[in-house]
MARGU-430039 format. One record per atom (N, C-alpha, C): x, y, z; residue in one letter. Coordinates in steps of 0.1 Angstrom, whole numbers, padded with zeros to 4 digits, always signed. Atoms other than C-alpha are relative to their C-alpha. Layout:
N
XYZA;...
***
This chain:
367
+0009-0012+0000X;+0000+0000+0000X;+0009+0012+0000X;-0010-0011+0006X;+0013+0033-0012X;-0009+0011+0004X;+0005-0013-0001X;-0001+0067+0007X;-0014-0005+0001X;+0015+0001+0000X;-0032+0049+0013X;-0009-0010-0012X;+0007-0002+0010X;-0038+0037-0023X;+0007-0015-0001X;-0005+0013+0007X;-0034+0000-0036X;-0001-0001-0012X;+0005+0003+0018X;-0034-0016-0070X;-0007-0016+0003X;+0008+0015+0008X;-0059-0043-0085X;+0000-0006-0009X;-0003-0002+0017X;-0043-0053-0115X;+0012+0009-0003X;-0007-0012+0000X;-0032-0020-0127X;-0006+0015+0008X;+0011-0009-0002X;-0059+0000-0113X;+0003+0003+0014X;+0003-0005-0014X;-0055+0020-0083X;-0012+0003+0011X;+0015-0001-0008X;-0081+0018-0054X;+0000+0004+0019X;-0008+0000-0014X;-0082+0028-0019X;-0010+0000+0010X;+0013+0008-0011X;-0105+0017+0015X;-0008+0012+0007X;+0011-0008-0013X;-0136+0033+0034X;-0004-0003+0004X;+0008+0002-0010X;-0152+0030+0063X;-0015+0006-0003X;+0010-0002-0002X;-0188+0032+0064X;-0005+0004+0011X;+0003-0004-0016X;-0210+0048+0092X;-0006-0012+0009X;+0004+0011-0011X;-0223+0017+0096X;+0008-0010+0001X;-0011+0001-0007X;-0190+0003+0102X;+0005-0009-0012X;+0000+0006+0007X;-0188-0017+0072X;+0012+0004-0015X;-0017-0002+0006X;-0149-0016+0050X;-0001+0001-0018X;+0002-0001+0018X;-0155-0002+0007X;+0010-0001-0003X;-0013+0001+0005X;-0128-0007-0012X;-0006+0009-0017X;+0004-0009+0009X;-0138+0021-0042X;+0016+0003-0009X;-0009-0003+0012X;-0117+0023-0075X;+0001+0014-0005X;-0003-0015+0004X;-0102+0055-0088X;+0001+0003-0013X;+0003+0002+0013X;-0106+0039-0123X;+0010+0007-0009X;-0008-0005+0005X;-0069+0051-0131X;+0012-0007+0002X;-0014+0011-0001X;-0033+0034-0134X;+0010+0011+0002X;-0009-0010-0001X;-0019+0072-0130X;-0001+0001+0019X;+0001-0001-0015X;-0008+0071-0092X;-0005+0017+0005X;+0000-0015+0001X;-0007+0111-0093X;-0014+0002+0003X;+0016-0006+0000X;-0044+0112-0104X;-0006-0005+0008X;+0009+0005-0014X;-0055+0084-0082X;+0000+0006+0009X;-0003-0009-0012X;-0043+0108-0054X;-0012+0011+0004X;+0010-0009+0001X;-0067+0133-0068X;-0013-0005+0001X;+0017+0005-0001X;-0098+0111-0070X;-0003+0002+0009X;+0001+0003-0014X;-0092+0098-0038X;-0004+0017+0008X;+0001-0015-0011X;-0093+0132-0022X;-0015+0007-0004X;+0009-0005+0003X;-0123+0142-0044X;-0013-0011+0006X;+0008+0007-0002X;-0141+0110-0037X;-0004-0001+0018X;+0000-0003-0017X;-0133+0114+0004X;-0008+0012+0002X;+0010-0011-0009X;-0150+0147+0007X;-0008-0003-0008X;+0014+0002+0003X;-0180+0134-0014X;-0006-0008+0013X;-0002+0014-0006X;-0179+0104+0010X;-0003+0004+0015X;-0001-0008-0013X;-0177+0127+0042X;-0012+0010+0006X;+0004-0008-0003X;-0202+0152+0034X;-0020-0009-0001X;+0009+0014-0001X;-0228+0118+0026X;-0007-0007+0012X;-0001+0008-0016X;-0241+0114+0061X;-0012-0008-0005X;+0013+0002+0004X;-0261+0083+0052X;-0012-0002+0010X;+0014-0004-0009X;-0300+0086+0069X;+0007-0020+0014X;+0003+0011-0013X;-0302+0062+0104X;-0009-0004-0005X;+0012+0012+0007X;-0317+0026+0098X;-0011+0005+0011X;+0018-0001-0004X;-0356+0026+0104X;-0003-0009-0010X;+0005+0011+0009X;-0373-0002+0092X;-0015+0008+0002X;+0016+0000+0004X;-0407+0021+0091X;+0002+0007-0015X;-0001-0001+0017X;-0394+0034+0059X;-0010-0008-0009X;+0012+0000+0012X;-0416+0034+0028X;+0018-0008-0009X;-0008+0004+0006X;-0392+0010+0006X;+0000+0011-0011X;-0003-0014+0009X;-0399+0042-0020X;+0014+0006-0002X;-0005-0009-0008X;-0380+0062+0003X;+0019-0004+0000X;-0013+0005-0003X;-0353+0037+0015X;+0008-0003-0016X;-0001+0007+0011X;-0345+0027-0023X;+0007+0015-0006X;+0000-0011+0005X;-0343+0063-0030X;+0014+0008+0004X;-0012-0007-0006X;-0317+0075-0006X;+0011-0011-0003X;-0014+0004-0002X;-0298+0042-0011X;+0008-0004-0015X;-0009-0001+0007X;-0294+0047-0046X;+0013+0011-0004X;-0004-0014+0000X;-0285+0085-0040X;+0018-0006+0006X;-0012+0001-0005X;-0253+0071-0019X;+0006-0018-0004X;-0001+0010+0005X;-0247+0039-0036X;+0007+0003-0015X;-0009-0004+0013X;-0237+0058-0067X;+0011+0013+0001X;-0007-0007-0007X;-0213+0078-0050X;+0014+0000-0011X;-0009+0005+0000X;-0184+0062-0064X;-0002-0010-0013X;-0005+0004+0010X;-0190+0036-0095X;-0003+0006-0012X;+0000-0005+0013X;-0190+0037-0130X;-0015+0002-0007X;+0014-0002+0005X;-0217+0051-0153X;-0010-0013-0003X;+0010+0011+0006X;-0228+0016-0167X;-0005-0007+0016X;+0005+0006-0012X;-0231+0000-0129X;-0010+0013+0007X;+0010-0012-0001X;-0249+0034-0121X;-0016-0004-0007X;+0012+0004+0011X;-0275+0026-0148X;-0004-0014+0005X;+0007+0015-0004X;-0278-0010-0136X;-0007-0004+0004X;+0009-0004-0015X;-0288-0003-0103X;-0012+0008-0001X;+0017-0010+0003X;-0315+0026-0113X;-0008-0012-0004X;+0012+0007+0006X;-0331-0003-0138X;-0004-0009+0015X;+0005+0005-0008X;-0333-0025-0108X;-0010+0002+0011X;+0008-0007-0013X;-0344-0004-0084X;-0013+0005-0005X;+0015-0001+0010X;-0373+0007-0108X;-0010-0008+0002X;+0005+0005+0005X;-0382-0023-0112X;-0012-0010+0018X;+0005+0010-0020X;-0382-0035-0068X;-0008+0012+0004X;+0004-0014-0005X;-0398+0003-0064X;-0016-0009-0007X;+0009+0001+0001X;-0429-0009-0088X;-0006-0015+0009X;+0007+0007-0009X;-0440-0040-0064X;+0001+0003+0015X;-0005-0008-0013X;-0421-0029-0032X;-0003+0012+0008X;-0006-0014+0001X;-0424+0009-0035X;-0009+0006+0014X;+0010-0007-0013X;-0455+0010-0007X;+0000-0004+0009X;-0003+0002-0012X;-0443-0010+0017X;+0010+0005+0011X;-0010-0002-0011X;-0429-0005+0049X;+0012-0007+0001X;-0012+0005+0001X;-0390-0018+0053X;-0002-0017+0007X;+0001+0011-0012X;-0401-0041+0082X;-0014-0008-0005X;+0010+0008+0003X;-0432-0055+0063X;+0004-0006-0011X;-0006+0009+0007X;-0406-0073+0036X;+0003-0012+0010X;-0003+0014-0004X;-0410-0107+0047X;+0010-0008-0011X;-0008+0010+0005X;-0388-0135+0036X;-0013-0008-0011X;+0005+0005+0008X;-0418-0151+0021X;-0010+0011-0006X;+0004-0012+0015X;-0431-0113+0001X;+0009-0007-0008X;-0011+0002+0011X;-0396-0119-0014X;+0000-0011-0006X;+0004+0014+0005X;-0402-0158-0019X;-0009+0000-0015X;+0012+0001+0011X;-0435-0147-0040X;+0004+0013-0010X;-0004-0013+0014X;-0419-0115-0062X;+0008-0011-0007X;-0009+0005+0003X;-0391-0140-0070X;-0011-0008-0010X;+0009+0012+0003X;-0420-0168-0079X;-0006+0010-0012X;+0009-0006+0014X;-0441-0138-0100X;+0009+0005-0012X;-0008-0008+0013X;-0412-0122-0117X;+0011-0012-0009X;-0008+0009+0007X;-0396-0156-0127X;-0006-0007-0012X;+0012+0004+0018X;-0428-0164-0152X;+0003+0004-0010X;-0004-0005+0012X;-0416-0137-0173X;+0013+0002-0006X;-0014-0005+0005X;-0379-0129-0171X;+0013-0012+0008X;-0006+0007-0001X;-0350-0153-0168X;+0006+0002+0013X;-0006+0000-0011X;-0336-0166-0131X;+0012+0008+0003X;-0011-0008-0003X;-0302-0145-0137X;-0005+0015+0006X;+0002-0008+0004X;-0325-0117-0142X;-0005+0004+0015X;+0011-0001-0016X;-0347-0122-0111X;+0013+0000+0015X;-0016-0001-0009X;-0311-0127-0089X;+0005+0013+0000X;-0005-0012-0002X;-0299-0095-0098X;-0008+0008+0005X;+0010-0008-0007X;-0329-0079-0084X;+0001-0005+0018X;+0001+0006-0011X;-0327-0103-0053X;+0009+0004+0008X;-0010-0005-0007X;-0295-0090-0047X;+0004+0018+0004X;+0004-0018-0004X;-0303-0050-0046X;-0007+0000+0006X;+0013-0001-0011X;-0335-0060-0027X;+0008-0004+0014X;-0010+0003-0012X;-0305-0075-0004X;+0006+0013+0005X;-0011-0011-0003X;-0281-0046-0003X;-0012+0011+0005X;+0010-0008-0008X;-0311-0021+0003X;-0005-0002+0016X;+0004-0001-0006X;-0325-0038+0030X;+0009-0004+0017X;-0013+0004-0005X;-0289-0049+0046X;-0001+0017+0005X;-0006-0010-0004X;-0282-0011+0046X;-0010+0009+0006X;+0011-0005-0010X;-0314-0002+0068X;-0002-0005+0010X;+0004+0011-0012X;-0310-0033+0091X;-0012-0003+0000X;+0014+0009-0001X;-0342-0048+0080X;-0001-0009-0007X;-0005+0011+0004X;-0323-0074+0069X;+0005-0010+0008X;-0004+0013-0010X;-0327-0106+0093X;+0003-0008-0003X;-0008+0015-0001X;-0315-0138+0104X;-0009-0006-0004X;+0007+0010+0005X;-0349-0149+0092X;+0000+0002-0018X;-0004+0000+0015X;-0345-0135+0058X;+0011-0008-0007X;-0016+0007+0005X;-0305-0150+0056X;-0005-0016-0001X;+0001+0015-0002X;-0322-0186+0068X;-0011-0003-0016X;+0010+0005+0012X;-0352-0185+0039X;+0003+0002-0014X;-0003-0003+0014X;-0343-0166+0012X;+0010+0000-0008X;-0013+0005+0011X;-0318-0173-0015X;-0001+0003-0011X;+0004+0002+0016X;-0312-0168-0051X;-0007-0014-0008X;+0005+0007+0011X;-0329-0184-0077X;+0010-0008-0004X;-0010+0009+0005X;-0312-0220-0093X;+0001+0006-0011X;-0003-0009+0018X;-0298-0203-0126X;+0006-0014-0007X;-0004+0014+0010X;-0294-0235-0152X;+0013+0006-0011X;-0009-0004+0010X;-0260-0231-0168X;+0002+0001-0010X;+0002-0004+0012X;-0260-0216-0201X;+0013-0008-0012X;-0012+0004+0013X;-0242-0226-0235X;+0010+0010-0002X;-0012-0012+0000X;-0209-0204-0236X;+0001+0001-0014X;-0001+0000+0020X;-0217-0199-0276X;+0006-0011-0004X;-0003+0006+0015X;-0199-0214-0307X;+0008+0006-0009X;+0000-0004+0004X;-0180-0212-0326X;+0000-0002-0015X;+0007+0005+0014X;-0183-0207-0367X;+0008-0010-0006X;-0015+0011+0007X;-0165-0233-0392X;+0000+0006-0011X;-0001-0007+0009X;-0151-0222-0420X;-0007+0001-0015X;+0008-0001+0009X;-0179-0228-0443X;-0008+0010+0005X;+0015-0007-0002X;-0203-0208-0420X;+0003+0015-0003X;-0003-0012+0001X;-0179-0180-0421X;+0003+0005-0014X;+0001-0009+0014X;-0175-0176-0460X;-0018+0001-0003X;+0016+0003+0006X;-0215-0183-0460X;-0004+0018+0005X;+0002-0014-0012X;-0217-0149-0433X;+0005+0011-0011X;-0004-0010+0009X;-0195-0129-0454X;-0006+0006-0013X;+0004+0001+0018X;-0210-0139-0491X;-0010+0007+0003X;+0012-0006+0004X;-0242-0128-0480X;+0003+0011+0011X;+0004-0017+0002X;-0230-0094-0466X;+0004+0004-0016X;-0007-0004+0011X;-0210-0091-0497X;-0011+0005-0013X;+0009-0005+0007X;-0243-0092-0515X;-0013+0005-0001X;+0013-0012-0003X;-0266-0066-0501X;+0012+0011+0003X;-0012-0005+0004X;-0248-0033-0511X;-0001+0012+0015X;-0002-0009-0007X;-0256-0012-0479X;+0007-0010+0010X;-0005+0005-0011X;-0242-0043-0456X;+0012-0003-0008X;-0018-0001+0001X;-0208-0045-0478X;+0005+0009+0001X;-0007-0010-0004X;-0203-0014-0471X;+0000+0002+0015X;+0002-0004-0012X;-0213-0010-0434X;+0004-0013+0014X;+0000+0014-0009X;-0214-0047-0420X;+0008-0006+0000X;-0013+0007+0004X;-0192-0063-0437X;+0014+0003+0009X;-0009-0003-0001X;-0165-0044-0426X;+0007-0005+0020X;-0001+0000-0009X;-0175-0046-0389X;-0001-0019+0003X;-0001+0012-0002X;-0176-0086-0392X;+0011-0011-0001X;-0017+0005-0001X;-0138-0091-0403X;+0003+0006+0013X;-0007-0004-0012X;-0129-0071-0374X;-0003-0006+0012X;+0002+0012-0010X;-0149-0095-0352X;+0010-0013-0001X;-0007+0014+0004X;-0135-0127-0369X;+0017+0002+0004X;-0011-0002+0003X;-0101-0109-0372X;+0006+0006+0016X;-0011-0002-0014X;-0093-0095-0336X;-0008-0004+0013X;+0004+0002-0014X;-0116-0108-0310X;-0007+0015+0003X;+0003-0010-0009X;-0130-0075-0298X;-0018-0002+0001X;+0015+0004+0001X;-0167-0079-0284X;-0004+0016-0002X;+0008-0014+0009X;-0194-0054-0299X;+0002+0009+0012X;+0002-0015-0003X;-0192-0028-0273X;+0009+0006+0002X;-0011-0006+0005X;-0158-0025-0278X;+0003+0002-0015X;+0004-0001+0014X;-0165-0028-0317X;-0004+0019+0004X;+0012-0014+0003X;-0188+0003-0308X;+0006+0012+0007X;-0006-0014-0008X;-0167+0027-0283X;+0012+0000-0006X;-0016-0006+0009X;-0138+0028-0308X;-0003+0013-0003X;-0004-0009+0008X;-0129+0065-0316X;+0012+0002-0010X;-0008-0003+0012X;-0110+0076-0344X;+0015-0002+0006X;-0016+0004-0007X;-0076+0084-0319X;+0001-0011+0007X;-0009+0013-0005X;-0076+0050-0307X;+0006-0011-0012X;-0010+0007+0014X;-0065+0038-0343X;+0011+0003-0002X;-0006-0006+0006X;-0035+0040-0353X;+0013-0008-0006X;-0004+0012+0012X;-0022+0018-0387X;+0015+0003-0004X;-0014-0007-0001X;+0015+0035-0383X;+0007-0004+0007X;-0013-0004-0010X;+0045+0031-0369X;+0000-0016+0006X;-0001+0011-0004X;+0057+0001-0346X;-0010+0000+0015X;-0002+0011+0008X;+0047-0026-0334X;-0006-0001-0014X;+0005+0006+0008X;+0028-0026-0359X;-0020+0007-0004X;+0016-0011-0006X;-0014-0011-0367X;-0007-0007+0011X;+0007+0005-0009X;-0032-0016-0339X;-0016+0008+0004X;+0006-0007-0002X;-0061-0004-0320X;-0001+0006+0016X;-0002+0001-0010X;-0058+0005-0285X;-0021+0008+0012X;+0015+0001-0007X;-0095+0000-0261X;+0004+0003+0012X;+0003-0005-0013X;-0102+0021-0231X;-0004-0007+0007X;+0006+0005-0010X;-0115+0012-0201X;-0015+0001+0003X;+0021-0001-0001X;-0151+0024-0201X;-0002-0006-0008X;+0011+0007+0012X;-0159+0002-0231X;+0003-0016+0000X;-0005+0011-0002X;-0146-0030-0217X;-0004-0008+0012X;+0010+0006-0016X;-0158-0055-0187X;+0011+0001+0007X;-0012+0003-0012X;-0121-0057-0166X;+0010+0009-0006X;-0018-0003+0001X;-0087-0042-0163X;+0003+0000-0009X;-0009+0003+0013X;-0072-0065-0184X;-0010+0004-0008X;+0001-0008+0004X;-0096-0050-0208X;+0002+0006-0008X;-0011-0011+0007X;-0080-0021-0217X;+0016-0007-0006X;-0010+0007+0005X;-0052-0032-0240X;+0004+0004-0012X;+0000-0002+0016X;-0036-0027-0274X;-0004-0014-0005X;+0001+0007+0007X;-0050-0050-0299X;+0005+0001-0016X;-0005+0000+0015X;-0029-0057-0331X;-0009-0005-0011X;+0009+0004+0011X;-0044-0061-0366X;+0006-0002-0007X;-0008+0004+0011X;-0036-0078-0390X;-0006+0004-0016X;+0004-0005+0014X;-0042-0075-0431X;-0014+0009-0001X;+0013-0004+0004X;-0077-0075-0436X;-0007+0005+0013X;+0001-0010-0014X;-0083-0061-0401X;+0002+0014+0000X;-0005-0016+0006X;-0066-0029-0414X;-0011+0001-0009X;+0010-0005+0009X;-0085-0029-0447X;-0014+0005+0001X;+0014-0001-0005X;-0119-0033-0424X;+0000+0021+0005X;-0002-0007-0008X;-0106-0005-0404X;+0000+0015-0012X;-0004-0015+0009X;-0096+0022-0434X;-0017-0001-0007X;+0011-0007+0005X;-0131+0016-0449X;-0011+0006+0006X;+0007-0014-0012X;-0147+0029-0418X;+0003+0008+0004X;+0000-0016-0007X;-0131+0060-0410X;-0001+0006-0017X;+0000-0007+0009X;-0139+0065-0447X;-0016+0008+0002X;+0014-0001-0005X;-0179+0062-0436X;+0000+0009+0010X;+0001-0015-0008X;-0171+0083-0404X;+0001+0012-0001X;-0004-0015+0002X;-0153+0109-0416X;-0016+0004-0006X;+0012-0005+0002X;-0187+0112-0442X;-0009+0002+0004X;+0009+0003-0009X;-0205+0109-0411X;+0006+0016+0010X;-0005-0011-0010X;-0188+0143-0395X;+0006-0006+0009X;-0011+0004-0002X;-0161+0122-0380X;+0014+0006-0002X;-0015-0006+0001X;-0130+0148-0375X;+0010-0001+0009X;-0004-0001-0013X;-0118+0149-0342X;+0005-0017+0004X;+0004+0015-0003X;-0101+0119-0324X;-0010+0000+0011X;+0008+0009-0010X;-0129+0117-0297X;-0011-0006-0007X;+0010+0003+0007X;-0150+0113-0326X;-0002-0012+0005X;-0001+0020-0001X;-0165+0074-0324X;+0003-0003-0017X;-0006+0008+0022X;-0155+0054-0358X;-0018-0004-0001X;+0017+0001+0007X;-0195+0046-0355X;-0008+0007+0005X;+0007-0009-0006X;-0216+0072-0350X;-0015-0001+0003X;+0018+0003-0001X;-0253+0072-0337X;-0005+0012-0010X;+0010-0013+0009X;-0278+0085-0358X;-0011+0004+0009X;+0006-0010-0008X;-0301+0110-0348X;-0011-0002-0007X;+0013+0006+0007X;-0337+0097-0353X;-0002-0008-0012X;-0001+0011+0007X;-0349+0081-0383X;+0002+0006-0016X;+0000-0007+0015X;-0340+0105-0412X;+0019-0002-0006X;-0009+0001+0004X;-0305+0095-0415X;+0007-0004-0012X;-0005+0007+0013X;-0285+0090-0449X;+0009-0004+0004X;-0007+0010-0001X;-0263+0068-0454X;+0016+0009+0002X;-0014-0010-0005X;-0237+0097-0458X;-0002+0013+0003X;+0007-0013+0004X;-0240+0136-0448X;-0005-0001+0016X;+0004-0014-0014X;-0263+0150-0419X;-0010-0015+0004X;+0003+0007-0008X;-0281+0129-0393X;+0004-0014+0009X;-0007+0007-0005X;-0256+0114-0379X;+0009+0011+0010X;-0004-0008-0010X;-0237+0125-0341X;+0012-0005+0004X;-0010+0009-0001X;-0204+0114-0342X;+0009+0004+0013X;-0005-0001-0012X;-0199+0125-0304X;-0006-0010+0008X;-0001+0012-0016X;-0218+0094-0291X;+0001-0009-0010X;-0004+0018+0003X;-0212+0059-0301X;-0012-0003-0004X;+0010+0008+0007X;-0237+0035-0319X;-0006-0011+0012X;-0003-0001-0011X;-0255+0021-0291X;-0001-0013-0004X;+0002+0018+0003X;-0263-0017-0310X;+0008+0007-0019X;-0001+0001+0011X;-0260-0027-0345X;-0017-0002-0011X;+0011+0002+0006X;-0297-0029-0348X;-0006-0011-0010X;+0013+0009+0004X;-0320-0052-0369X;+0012-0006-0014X;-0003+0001+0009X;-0293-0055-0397X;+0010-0014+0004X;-0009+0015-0003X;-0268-0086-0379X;-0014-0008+0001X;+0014+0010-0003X;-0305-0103-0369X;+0000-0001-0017X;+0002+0007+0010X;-0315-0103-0406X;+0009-0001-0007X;-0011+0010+0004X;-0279-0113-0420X;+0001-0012+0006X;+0000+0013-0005X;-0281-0141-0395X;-0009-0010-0008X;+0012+0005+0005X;-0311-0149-0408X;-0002-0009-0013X;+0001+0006+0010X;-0306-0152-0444X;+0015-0007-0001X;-0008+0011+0000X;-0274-0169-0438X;+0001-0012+0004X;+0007+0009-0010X;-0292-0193-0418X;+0010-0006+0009X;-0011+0002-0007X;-0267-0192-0391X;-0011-0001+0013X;+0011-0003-0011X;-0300-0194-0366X;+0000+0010+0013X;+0003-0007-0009X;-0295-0182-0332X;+0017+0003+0008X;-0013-0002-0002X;-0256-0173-0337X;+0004+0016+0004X;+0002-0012-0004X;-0247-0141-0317X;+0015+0009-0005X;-0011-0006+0007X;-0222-0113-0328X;+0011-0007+0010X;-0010+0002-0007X;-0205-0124-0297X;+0008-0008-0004X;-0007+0016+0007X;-0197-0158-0316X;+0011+0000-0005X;-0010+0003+0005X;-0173-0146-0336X;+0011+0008+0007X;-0008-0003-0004X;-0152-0138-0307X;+0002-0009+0002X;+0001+0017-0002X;-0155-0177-0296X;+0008-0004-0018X;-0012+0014+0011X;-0143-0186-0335X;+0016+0012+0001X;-0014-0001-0003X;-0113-0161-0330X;+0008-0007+0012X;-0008+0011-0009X;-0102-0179-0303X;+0002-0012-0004X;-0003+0017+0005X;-0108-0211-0314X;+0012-0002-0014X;-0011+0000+0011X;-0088-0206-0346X;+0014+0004+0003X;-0009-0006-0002X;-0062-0189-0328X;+0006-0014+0004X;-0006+0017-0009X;-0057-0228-0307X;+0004-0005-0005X;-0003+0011+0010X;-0062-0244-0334X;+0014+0003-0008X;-0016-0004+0009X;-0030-0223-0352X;+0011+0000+0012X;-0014+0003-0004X;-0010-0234-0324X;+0001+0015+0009X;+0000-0012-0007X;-0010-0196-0306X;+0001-0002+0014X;+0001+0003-0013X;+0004-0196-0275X;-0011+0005+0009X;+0012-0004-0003X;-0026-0190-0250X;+0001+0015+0009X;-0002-0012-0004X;-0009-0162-0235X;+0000+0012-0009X;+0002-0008+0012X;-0005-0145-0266X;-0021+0003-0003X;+0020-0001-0004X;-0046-0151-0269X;-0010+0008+0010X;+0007-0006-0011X;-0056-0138-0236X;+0010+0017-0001X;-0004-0019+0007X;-0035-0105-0245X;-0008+0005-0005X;+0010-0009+0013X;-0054-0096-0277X;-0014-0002+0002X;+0013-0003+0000X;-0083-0105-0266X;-0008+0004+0017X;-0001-0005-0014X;-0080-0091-0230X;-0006-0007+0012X;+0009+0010-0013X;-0093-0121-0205X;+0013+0002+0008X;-0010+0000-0010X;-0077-0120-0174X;+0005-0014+0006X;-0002+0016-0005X;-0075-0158-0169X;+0001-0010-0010X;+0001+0012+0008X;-0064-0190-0191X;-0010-0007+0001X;+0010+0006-0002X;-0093-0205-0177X;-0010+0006-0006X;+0007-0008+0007X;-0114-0182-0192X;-0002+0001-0013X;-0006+0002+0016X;-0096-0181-0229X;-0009-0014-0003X;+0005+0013+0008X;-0106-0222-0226X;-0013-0002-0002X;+0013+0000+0005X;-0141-0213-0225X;-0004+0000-0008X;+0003-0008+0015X;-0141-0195-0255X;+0006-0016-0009X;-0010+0005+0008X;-0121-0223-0269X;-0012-0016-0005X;+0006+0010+0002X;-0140-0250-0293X;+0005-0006-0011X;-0008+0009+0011X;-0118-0272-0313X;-0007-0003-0007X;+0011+0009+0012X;-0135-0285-0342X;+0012-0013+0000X;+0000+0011+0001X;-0131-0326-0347X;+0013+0001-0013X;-0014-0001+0009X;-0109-0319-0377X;+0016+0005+0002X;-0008-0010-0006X;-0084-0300-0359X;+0007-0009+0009X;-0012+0010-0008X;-0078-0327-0332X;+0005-0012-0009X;-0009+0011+0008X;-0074-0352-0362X;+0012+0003-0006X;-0017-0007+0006X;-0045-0329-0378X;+0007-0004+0013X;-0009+0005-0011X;-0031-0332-0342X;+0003-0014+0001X;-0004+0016-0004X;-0032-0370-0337X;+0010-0003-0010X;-0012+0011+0015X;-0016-0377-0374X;+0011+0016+0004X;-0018-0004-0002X;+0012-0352-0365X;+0004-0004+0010X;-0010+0010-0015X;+0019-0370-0330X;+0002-0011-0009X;-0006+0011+0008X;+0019-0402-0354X;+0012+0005-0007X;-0013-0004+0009X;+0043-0387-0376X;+0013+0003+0009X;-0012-0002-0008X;+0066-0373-0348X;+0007-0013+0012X;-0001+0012-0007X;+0064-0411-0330X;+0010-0008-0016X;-0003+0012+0015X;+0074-0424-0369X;+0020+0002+0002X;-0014-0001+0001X;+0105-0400-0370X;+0009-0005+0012X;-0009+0000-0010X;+0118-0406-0335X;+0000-0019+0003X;+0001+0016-0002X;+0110-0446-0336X;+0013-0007-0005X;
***
């Protein structure tokens, strides 16, 4: 520990006490010690001047939900800011008229039971777990609640797929032939296949984080707001046709009012009158999806229920299959763990047969 301040990763972070005695450990969301210094000092007198309200379990869950998002978003980032509002929206419309101390363990038993008809168990958990922290940080959170209520059993999901190389010239052929997705889509689906980067780092690229010059080599380098971890943030190198994707969209941006580097390389459009080049387009915020245009290329490529994420799953797997050491892999595509990379990782059957007949062959020579 250095002046107060640790690292997590690269990331400096440093501890607080709560009034209700309870130890935060809050990020300064910076790798510059200097600045962390500054947060820290900015985030301590936010943190100071925060007296939060004394528990009362006669609180109107309204109320309590109200003040404990007000000091709950003290300190993270915009997207976990936003998370927490949807949730709390959502525990305010059943919750919002009770009293703190009239949340039984079995209310919470029967929201869980009505809201799991419509929306998936992960879904219903993450709410389970703000209806926890809320009522934890009022003390009207008992030892009968801790003994009954639990999350929901969440059935473990399929970790994607990835494509084979029929599916991926099938993907391409038919952007190649609809003339507004070889210019727009296309471009953004070699850059999937070609570096691993998931779409909302696809989509928070700006113009200055390109740059196809100089050594190592062209790369792109991804911040930290547009990324899930640390590792994260990283340069990612590009190779051939990664570049070529790359120069035909800052050709679209720039005609999109794309000058500046904070520009984004995809800009949102502004309502529904946008051309294709020219005015209705905002190239200060980011594109916030890809819209209806990957769903109906999925579609007519009959790749069924294959998500953009997938072809971050076949860059990996291609990467194994070429032999790439896995540390070189969890670099470029920024996982913080080998264990993690092998998730992504789905050998195709042909792949382990090239391996067996070259162990045969290396048993032939040394026999």
């Amino acid at each position: 520990m250095l002046d107060g301040l640790h690292r997590r990763g690269k990331i400096w972070h440093f501890c607080w006490k709560t009034p209700q005695g309870r130890r935060r450990e809050i990020s300064t969301h910076t790798r510059d010690f200097r600045e962390a210094q500054r947060v820290r000092a900015r985030r301590r007198a936010q943190l100071q001047q925060a007296d939060f309200p004394s528990q009362d379990e006669r609180l109107h869950f309204s109320e309590a939900a109200r003040q404990w998002i007000e000091h709950a978003n003290l300190s993270p980032r915009p997207n976990t800011a936003r998370f927490r509002r949807s949730k709390v929206k959502i525990l305010v419309n059943f919750f919002g008229a009770m009293r703190l101390r009239e949340i039984t363990a079995a209310r919470i038993q029967y929201y869980q039971k009505q809201r799991s008809a419509t929306v998936a168990s992960a879904t219903v958990n993450a709410e389970w777990w703000t209806l926890r922290a809320i009522l934890k940080r009022f003390g009207a959170w008992t030892e009968g609640h801790a003994q009954i209520s639990r999350p929901l059993p969440v059935q473990k999901e399929s970790k994607g797929r990835a494509l084979s190389a029929e599916e991926r010239q099938n993907l391409l052929g038919c952007a190649q032939r609809n003339s507004r997705w070889a210019r727009e889509l296309l471009p953004v689906i070699i850059l999937g296949l070609h570096t691993g980067l998931r779409s909302a780092e696809l989509r928070g690229l700006r113009l200055g984080d390109i740059s196809l010059d100089g050594r190592p080599g062209p790369r792109l380098t991804i911040r930290r707001a547009t990324t899930k971890s640390a590792a994260g943030e990283r340069l990612v190198m590009l190779d051939e046709p990664a570049v070529r994707a790359i120069q035909a969209l800052q050709v679209i941006a720039r005609a999109r009012g794309g000058k500046r580097p904070e520009h984004f390389l995809f800009p949102c459009a502004i309502g529904h009158g946008a051309s294709l080049y020219g005015r209705g387009w905002d190239p200060r915020r980011g594109r916030p999806s890809w819209g209806g245009a990957w769903q109906s290329l999925r579609r007519i490529a009959g790749l069924g229920e294959v998500r953009f994420h997938d072809l971050r799953h076949t860059y990996i797997t291609v990467a194994a299959e070429a032999g790439i050491p896995l540390d070189v892999t969890m670099r470029q595509v920024g996982h913080v763990s080998a264990a993690q990379t092998r998730e992504y990782t789905h050998i195709s059957d042909s792949a382990v047969m090239d391996a067996v007949q070259a162990i045969q062959k290396r048993f032939e020579v040394t026999s």
